[in-house]
C-alpha positions in Angstrom: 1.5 -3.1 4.7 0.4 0.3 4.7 -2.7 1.4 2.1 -2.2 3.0 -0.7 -4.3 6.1 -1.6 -4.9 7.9 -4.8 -6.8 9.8 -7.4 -7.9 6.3 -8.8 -11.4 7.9 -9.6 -9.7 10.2 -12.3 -10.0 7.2 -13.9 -13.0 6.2 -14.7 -14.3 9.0 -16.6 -11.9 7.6 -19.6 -12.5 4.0 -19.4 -16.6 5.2 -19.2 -15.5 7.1 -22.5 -13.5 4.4 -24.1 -16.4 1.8 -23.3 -18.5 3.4 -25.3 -16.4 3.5 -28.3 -17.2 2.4 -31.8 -16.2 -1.3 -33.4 -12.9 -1.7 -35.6 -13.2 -0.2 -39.1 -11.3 -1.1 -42.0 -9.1 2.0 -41.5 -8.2 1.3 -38.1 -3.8 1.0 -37.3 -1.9 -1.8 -38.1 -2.2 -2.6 -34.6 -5.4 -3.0 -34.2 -5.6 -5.4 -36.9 -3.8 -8.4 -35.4 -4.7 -12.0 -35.5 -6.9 -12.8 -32.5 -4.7 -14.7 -29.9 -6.0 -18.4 -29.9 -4.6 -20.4 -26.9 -3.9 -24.2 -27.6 -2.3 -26.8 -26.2 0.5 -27.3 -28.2 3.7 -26.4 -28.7 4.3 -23.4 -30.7 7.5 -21.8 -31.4 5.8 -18.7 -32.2 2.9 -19.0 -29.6 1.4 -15.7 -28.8 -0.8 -15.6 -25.5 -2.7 -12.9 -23.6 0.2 -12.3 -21.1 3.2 -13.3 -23.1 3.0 -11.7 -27.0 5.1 -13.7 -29.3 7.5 -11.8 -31.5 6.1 -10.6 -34.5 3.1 -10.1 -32.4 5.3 -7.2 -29.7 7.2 -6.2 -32.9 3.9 -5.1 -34.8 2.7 -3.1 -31.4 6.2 -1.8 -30.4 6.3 -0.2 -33.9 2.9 1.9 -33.6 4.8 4.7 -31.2 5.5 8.1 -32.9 9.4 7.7 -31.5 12.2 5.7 -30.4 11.8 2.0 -29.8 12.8 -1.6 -30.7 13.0 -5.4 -30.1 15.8 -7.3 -29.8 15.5 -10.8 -30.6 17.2 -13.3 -27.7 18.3 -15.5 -31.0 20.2 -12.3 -32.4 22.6 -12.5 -29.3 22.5 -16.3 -28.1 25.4 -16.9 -31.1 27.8 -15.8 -28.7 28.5 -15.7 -24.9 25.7 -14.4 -22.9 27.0 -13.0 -19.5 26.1 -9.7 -19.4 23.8 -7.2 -20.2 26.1 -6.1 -22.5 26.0 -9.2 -24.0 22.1 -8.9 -24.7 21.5 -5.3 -25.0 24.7 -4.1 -26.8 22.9 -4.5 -30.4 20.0 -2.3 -29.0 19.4 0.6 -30.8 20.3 4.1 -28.4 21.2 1.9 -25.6 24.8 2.8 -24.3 25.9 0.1 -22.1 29.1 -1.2 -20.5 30.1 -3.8 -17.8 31.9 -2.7 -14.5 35.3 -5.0 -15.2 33.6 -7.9 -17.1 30.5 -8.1 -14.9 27.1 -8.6 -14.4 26.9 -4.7 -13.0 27.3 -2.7 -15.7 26.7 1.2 -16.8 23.7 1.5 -18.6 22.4 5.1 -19.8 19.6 5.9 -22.5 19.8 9.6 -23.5 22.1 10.5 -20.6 19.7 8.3 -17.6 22.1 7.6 -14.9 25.0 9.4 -16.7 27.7 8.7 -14.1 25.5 5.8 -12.5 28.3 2.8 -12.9 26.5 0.5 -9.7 22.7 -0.1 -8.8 21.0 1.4 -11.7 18.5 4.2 -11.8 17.0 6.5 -14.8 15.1 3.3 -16.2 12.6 1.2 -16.1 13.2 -2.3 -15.6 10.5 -5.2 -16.0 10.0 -8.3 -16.3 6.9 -9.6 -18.7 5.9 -5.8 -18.2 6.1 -6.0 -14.3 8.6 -4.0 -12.8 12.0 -4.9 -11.4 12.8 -1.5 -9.9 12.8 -0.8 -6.0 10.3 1.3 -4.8 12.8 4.3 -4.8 13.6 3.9 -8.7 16.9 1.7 -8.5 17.2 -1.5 -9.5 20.0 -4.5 -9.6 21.6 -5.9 -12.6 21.7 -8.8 -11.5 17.9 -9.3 -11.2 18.0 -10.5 -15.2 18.8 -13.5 -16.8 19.1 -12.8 -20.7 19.5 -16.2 -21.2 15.7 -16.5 -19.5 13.9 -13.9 -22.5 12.8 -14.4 -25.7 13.0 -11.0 -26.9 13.7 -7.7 -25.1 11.7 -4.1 -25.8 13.4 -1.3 -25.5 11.1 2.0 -25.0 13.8 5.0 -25.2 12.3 8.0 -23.4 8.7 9.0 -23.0 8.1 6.2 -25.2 7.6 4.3 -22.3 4.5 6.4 -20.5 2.0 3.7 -21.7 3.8 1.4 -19.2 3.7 4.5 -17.0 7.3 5.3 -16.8 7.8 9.0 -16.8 12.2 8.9 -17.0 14.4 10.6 -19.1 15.7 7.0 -20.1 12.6 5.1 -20.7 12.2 1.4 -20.0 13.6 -2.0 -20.8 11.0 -4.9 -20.7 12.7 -8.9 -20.6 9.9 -11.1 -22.1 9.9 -14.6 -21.0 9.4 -17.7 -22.8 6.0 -20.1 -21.7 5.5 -22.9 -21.6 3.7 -23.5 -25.4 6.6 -21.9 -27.0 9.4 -23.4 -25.1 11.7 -26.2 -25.5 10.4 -29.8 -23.6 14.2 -29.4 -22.2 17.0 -26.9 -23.1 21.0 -27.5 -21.8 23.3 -24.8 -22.4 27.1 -24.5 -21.3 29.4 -21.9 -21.5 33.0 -21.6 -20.6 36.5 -19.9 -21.4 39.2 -17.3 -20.1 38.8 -16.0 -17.1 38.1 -18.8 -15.0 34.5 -18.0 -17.4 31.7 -21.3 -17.0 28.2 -20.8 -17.3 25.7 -23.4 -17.6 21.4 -23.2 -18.1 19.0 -26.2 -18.0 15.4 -25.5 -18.9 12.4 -27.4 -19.2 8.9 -26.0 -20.8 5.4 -27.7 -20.9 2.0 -27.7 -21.4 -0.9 -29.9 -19.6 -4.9 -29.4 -20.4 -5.1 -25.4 -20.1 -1.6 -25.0 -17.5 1.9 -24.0 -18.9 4.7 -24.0 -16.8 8.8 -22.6 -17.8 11.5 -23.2 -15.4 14.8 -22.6 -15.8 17.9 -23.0 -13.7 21.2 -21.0 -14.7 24.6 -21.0 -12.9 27.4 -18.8 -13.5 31.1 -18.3 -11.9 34.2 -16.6 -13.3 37.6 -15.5 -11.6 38.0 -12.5 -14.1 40.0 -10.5 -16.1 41.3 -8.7 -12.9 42.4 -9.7 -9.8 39.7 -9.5 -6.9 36.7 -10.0 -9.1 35.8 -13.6 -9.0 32.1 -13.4 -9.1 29.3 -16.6 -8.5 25.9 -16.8 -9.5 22.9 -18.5 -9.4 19.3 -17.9 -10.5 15.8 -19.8 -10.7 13.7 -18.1 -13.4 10.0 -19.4 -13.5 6.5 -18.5 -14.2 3.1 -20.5 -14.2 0.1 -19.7 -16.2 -3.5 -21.0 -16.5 -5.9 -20.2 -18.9 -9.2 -19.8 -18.6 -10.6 -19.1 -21.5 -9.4 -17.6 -24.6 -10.2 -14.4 -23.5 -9.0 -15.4 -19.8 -5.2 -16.0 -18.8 -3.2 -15.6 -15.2 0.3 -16.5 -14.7 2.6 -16.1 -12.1 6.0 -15.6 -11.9 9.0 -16.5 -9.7 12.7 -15.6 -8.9 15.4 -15.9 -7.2 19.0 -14.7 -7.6 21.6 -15.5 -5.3 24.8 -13.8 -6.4 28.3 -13.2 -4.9 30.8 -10.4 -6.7 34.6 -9.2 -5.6 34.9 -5.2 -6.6 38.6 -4.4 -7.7 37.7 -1.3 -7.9 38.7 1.5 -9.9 42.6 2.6 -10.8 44.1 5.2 -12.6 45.0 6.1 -16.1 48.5 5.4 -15.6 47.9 2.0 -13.9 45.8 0.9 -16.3 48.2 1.1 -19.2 50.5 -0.2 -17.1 48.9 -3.7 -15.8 44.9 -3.7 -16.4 44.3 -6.7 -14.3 45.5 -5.3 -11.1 42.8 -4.7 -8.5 43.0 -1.1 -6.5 45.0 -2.0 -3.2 42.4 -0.8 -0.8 39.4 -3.0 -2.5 41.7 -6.2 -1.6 42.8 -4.8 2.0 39.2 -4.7 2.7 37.8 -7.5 0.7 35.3 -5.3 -1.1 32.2 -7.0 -2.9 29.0 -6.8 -3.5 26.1 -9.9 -2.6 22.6 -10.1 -2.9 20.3 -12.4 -2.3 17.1 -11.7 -4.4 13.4 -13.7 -4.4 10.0 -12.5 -5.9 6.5 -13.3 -7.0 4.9 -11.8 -9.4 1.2 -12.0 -11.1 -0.3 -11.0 -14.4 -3.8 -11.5 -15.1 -5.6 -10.6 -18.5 -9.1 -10.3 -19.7 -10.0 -9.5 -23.1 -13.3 -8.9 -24.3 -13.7 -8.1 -28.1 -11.7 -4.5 -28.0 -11.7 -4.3 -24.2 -8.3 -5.0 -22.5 -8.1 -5.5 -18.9 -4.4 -5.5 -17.3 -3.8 -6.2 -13.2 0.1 -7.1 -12.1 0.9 -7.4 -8.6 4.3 -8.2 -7.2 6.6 -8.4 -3.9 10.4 -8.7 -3.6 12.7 -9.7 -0.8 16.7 -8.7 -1.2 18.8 -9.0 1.5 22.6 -6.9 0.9 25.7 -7.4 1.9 28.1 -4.6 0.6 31.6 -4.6 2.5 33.3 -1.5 0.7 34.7 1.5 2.5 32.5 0.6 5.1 30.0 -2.5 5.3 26.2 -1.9 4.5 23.9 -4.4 5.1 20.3 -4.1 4.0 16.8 -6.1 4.1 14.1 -4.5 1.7 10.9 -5.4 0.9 8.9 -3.6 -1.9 5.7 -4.5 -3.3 3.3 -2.5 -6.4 0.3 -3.2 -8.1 -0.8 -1.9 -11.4 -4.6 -1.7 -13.2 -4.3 -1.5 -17.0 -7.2 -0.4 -19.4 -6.5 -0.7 -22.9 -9.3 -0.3 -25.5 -8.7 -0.6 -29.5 -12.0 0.5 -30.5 -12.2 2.8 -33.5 -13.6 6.2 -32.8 -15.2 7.9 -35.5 -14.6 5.8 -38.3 -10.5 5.9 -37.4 -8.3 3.5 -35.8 -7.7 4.5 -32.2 -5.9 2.7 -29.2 -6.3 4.1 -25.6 -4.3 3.4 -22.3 -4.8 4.1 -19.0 -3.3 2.3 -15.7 -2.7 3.3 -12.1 0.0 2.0 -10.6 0.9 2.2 -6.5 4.0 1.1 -5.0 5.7 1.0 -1.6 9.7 -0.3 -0.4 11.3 -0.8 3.3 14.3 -0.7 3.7 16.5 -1.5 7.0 20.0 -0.6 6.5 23.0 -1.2 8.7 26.5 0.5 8.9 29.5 -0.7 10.1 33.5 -0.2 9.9 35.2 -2.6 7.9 37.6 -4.7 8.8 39.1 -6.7 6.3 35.2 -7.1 4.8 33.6 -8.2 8.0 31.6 -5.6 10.3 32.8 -4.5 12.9 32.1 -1.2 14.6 28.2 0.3 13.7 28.2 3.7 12.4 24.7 4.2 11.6 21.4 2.3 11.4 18.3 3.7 9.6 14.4 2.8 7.9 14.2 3.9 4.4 10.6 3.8 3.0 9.4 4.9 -0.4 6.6 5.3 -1.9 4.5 6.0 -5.4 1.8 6.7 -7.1 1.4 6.5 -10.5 -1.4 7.8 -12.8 -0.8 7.9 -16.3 -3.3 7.7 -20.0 -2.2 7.5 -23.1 -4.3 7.5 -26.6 -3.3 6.9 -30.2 -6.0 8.1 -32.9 -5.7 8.0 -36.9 -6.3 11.4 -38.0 -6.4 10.5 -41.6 -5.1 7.4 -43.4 -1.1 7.0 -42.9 -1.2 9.6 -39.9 -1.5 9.3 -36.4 -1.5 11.4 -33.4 -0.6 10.5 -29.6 -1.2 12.3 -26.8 -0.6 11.3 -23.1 -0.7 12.8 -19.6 1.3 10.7 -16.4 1.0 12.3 -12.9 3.4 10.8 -9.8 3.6 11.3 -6.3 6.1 10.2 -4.8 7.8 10.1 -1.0 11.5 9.4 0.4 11.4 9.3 4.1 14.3 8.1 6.6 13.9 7.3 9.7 17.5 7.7 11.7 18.0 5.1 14.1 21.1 5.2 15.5 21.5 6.6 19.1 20.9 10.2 17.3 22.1 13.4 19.1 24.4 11.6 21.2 28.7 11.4 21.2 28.8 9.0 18.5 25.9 10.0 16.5 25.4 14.0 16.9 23.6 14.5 14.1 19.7 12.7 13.2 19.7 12.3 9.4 16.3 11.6 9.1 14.3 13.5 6.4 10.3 13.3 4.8 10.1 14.7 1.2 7.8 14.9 -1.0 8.2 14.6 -4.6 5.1 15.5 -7.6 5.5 16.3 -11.3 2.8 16.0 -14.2 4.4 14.8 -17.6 2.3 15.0 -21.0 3.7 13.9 -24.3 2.4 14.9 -27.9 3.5 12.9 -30.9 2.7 12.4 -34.8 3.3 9.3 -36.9 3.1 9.2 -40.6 3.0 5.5 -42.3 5.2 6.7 -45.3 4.6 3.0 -46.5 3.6 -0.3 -44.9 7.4 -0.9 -43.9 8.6 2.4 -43.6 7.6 6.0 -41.3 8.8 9.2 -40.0 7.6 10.4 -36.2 8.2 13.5 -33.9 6.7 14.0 -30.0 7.3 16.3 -27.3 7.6 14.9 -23.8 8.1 16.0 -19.9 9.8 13.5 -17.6 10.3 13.4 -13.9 12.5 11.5 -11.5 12.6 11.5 -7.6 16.3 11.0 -6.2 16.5 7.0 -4.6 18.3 6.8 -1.6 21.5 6.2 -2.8 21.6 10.1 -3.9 19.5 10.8 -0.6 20.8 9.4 2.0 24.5 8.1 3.3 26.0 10.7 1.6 28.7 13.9 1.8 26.2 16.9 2.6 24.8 18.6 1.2 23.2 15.8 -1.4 20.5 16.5 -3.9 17.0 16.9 -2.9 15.7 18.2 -6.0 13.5 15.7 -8.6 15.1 16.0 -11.8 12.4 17.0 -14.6 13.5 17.5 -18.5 11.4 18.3 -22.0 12.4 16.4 -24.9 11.7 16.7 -28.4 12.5 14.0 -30.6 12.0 13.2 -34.6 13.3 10.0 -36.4 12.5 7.6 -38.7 12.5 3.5 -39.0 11.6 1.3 -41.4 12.5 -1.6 -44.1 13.4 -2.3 -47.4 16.0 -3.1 -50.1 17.5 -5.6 -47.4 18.6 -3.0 -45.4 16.6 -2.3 -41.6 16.7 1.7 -40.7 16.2 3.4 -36.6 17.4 6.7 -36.4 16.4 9.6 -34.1 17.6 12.6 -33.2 16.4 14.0 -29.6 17.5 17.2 -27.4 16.6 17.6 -23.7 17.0 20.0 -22.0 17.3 19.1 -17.9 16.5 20.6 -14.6 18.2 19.4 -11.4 19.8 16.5 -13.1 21.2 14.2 -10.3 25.2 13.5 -11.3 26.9 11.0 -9.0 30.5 12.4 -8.0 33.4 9.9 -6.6 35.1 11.6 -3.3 37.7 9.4 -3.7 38.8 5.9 -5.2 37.6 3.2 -2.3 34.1 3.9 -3.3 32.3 6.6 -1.3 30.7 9.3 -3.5 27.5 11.2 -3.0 25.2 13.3 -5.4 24.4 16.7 -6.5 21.4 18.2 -8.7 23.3 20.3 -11.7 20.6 23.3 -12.5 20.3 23.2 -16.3 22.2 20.6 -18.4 21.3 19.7 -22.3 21.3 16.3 -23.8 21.3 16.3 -27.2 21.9 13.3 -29.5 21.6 10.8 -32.4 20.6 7.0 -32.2 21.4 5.2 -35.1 20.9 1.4 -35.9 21.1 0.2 -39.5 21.0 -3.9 -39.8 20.8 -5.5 -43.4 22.1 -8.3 -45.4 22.5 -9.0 -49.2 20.3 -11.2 -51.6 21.0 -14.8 -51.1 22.8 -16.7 -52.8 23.6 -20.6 -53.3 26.5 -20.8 -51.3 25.1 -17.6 -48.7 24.8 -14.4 -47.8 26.2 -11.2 -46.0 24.5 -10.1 -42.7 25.6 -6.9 -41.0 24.7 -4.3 -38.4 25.6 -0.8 -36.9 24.7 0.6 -33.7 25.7 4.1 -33.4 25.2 7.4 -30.9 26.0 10.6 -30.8 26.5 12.0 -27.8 26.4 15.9 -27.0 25.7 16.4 -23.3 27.1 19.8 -21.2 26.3 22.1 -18.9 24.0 25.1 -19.5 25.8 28.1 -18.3 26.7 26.6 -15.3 27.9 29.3 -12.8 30.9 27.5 -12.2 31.6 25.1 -14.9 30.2 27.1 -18.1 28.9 25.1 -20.8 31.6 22.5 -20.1 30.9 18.7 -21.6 29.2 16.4 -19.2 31.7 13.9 -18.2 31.3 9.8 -18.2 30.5 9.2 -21.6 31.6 9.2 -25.0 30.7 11.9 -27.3 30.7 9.1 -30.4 30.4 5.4 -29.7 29.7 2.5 -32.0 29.5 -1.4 -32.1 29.0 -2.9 -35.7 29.4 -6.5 -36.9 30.2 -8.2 -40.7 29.4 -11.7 -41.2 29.2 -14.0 -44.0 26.1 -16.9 -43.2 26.5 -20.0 -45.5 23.9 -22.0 -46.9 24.4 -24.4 -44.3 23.7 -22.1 -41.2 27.2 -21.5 -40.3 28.0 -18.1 -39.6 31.4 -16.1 -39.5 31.3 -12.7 -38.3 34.3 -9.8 -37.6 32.8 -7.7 -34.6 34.3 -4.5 -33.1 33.6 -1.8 -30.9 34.9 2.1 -30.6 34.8 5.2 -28.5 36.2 8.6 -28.9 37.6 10.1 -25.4 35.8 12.1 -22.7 36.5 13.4 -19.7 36.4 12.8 -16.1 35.6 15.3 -14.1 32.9 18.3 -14.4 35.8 20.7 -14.9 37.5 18.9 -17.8 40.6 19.2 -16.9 41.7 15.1 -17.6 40.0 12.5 -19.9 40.1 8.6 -20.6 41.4 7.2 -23.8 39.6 6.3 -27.2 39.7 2.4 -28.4 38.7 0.5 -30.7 38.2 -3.4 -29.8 37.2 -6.1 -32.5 37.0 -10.3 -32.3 35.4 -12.7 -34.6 32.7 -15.2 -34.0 31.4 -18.3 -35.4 28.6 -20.3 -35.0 26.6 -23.0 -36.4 24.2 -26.3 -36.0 25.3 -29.8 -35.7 22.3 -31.2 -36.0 19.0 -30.2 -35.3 18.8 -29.2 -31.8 22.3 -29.0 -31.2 24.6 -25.7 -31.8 27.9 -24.4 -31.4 29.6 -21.0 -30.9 32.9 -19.9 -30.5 33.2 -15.9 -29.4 37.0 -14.7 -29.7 36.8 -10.9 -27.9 39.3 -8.0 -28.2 41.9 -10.2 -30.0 44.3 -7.1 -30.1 44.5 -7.3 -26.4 43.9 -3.7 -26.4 44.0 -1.9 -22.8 41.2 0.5 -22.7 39.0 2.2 -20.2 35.2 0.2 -20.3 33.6 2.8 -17.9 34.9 5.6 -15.3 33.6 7.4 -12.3 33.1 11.1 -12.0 35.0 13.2 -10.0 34.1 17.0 -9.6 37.6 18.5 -10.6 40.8 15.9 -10.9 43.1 19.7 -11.6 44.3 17.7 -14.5 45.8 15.1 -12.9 45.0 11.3 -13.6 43.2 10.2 -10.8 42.0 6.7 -9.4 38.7 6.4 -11.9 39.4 4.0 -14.5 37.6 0.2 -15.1 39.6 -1.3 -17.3 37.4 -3.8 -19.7 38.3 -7.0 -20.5 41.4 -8.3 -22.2 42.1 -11.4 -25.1 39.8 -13.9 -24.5 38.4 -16.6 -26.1 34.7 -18.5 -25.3 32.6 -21.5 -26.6 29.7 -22.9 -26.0 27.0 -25.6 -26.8 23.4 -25.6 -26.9 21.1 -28.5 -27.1 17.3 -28.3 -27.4 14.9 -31.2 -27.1 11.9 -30.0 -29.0 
């Protein structure tokens, strides 16, 4: 493997700096004030370590950042069927997410990241325990996460996310695992109903003398809703870790997903309302799916040293791809990273201060193979190419008390980055006349600036300013309809919002604008799948995230829970020469997802769920538009016994035919047009879950 090289001496100058720093005072954040993690070995529900936080522990950090974030408890979604990562991230705050036709690939967009993006997601930052999931290029594969494998997901919106050094319009989503002190001696889980739908997860959890292990095994198949979109999949989810010393821990990590999907592909308006389960004709002519095979190894190794910090993650990935669609792509990629983390609490000048600064290389290969397809075997090759990325990350990131109750941020991320393509397929001859091989070079500096202000233990208001930056991956650089986009997109954000708690109700609401250069907007060419990408010169995103959760004083027989996720979506062109300030088309200009329930003394909760979306178009010209729904089911769930639980999860039980998620088409001249992925009909699911503690 090549070396990396990089500014890694800008460095030092700020950890010297940060060294040298004074002890905690009295005054110092909330965060800075946490219970020292103590290692045992027992187990501990609620066992925090050096690499793996427990709840309150992340919840109490997470909530230090001058703008949008949260956590979202795996317990809060485990009441119910856990497929996708709609499934787990739909109560997110600001997090618009939707599955392809009932699967594991969904759309899933923060502030307008990967607006039209409906396949192999890009615009976030995807990790694992805080180690990334991502190709080197940016990209990354649903399928690489097991919800049922985390014990709480954070979700940094935005620039919110540079002290993990992500610098994207969308931010990051970080699945925490559980260890082996705070997880179950064994665990079965079973899920199954319409659709063909079965899902099944054993898990086992231990400690011995100062080595904790958590393995867990998870199987999944379902025919679905549609025709042609049986999918299969199974995944090993593992990690390791040894401590030291109470200041000492390492642990390693494992996966491996190996996972088989039909496509039906997309239809049009008219078809859907018609018969949603039909597949598009062509996907079934040429047996269109998507399968990847998926293994890494991962480390994370923490030092800690009063108010000192030390952070180093290394990992490496294998996927192999086999994508028979209009044509059949094949691909081997191996990507690898490192990261070196400094974070120091110290108070500096009497005042609470926390200070972060990491470097993170990384570095992908890809060789890809193109063939005809014929009946979703390859046949004829029509291209072969290397595709290698690379990246450099530098970022630094410090949060000081100004005065008591206020706090200011400030943070500076700088990335290189490279796309090159290697064309290596008989180039300049009959059948290959052109060489698409390119070299580009990609370089943006980001700061962010933001202010917090403790209006009350429990409750604060926030504002920042921020710059983010994103290379195109290859699937907008290469492959594609030329010209595709070459430009990075960049955008400055400004964002103000407020969370807190109190009176039984839980408050997250921010309002942000961005305005973007270059953004990269995926366009269909036509419906059996081949599209390309194109960098729009000055687009706004302007929204509101709101999430209110609460529930009333208890009583002897209960109490009412209930929750709303909402956005507000306001995203257009910026006198565009040719489309004018015309709405930005994929997404829903309002979408919500809220949920009633009534939880009796016992456990046992009943709950009325429901989902809507106004309409939006389809094209950049907005000349045609899919529907607005509204979807609801009802849930229940309880305990048998102590260990043992029970959920049944009844979904869209007015059998409503709706759009989940379309493509993007430049101009459909107002006609309906092959775009539409119909979501899921009536179904019903159950489920049991038994936990030997």
């Amino acid at each position: 493997m090549s070396r990396f090289h990089g500014p890694a001496w800008v460095l030092l100058p700020l950890c010297a700096a940060a060294a040298h720093a004074q002890s905690p005072s009295p005054q110092a954040p909330r965060e800075t004030e946490l219970a020292p993690v103590v290692v045992t070995s027992r187990k501990n529900p609620d066992q925090s370590t050096l690499t793996q936080p427990d709840l309150p522990t992340a919840r109490a950090r997470i909530e230090q950042t001058p703008g949008g974030v949260g956590v979202v408890d795996a317990a809060s979604y485990r009441s119910g069927r856990v497929a996708t990562l709609t499934d787990a991230l739909g109560g997110a705050t600001g997090v618009y997410v939707q599955p392809r036709f009932g699967a594991e690939e969904s759309r899933v967009s923060i502030r307008g990241s990967g607006l039209q993006r409906t396949f192999h997601g890009r615009g976030l930052k995807l990790m694992q325990d805080g180690v990334p999931l991502n190709l080197a290029d940016g990209s990354f594969d649903f399928q690489a996460v097991e919800p049922l494998s985390a014990r709480y997901v954070e979700v940094w919106r935005g620039a919110n996310a540079l002290q993990y050094g992500a610098a994207n319009l969308g931010g990051a989503v970080n699945f925490v695992s559980p260890n082996g002190y705070n997880a179950d001696d064994l665990r079965l889980r079973v899920e199954g109903g319409s659709f063909g739908y079965a899902r099944a997860q054993l898990s086992t959890g231990g400690v011995t003398d100062r080595l904790d292990h958590y393995v867990a095994l998870t199987g999944f198949r379902q025919d679905g809703h549609r025709d042609h979109a049986r999918q299969e999949t199974g995944r090993l989810s593992a990690n390791l870790g040894f401590t030291f010393t109470p200041q000492a821990e390492t642990r390693f990590y494992f996966g491996h997903v190996d996972s088989r999907s039909d496509l039906p592909g997309s239809i049009t308006r008219g078809q859907l309302e018609q018969d949603p389960r039909q597949a598009q004709a062509g996907n079934v002519t040429l047996d269109q799916e998507r399968n990847i095979r998926w293994t890494r190894l991962s480390n994370k190794t923490v030092l800690q040293d009063g108010t000192h910090r030390f952070e180093g993650f290394a990992y490496v990935s294998d996927k192999r791809l086999n994508h028979p669609i209009f044509q059949v792509i094949d691909q081997q990629s191996l990507d690898a990273g490192l990261e070196l983390r400094y974070v120091n609490s110290a108070a500096v000048g009497g005042r609470g201060n926390r200070l972060t600064v990491g470097i993170a290389p990384s570095r992908g290969v890809t060789d890809e193979d193109r063939h005809t397809n014929v009946g979703g075997a390859a046949a004829v090759r029509t291209n072969q190419s290397r595709q290698t990325a690379s990246n450099l990350e530098v970022y630094a990131e410090n949060q000081h008390e100004i005065v008591p109750q206020w706090a200011l941020v400030a943070g500076l991320q700088h990335v290189r980055a490279s796309r090159r393509l290697e064309d290596q397929y008989v180039a300049g001859t009959t059948a290959d006349p052109v060489d698409e091989g390119f070299s580009r070079r990609y370089e943006g500096t980001n700061p962010k600036l933001g202010l917090r202000h403790d209006l009350s233990p429990d409750a604060q208001v926030f504002a920042n300013l921020s710059r983010s930056f994103e290379p195109p991956t290859f699937g907008e650089l290469a492959g594609g309809v030329r010209p595709v986009a070459n430009a990075a997109q960049r955008a400055d954000t400004f964002e103000v919002g407020t969370r807190g708690r109190g009176r039984g109700v839980n408050w997250d609401v921010v309002f942000y604008e961005s305005h973007v250069q270059d953004e990269l907007l995926q366009i269909a060419l036509n419906s059996a799948g081949a599209s390309t990408t194109v960098n729009a010169p000055r687009t706004l995103h302007r929204g509101i995230e709101l999430g209110l959760s609460g529930e009333s004083p208890r009583q002897p027989t209960g109490r009412v829970e209930w929750r709303l996720n909402a956005l507000w979506n306001h995203f257009r062109f910026r006198n565009d020469p040719t489309y004018g300030d015309n709405r930005l088309p994929g997404v829903p200009r309002y979408f919500a997802r809220a949920q009633a329930a009534y939880r009796f003394s016992a456990g046992t909760l009943l709950a009325v769920h429901t989902e809507g979306a106004t309409g939006y178009p389809i094209d950049f010209s907005n000349s045609f538009a899919a529907k607005r729904y509204a979807i609801w089911g009802l849930r229940a769930s309880g305990d048998v016994r102590r260990g043992l639980s029970w959920f049944v999860d009844g979904r869209n039980l007015s059998d409503r035919r709706y759009a989940a998620t379309t493509g993007v088409v430049r101009d459909a001249g107002g006609r309906d047009t092959a775009q539409f992925l119909p979501g899921d009909g009536r179904s019903l699911f159950v489920g049991l879950d038994w936990a030997l503690r």
